[in-house]
N, C-alpha and C positions, 0 to 999 in steps of 0.2 A: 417815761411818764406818758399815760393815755390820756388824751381829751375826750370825754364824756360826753360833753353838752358844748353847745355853742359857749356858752358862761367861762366856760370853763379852758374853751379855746382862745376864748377873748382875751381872760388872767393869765394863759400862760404867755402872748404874743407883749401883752403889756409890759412886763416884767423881765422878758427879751429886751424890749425897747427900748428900756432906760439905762442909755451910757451915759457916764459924763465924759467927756472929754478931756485929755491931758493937762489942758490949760483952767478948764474950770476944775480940776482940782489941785492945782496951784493955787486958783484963787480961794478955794474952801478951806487950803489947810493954811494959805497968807504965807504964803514962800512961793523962790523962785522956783524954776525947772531945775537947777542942778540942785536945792534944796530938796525938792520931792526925789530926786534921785538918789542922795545919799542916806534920806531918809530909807528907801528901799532897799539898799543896800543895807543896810544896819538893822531895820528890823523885818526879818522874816515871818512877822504876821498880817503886813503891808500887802493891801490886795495887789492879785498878778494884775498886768494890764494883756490886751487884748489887742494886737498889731492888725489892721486892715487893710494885710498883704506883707508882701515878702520884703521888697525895699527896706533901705534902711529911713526912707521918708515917711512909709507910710504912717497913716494916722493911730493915734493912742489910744486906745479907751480903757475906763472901767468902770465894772458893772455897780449902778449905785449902789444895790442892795450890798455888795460886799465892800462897799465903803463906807454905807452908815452903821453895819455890822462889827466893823474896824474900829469905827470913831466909837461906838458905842463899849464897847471891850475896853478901849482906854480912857472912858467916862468910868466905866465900872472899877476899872481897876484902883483909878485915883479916889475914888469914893471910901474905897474896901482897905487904901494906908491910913 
């Protein structure tokens, strides 16, 4: 994907930038870390997280938009029983 305009280099740097963090999504979905884990484990539409190095320390992330995209899918779904 090209950046066009300044506007548009702006949107795409934006939209990079927003991780959450391992922990704030613990606290978004109100579970522990081995909760968020098994959740992962169990469903495979659970966004990937994104390691910030090779370590087994390194930091967690993931990207909001495919967590609100997540939550949103199983908004929809419970709606649509």
């Amino acid at each position: 994907m090209q950046a066009n305009t300044l506007q548009d280099l702006h949107s795409q740097a934006s939209a990079l930038a927003q991780l959450l963090t391992f922990t704030e999504v613990c606290n978004l979905l109100r579970k522990s870390r081995s909760g968020v884990y098994k959740l992962m484990a169990a469903d495979p539409t659970f966004p990937r997280p994104i390691k910030d190095g090779k370590a087994r320390s390194a930091r967690t992330f993931f990207v909001a938009g495919e967590f609100a995209a997540w939550q949103q899918s199983k908004l929809d779904a419970r709606d649509a029983a």
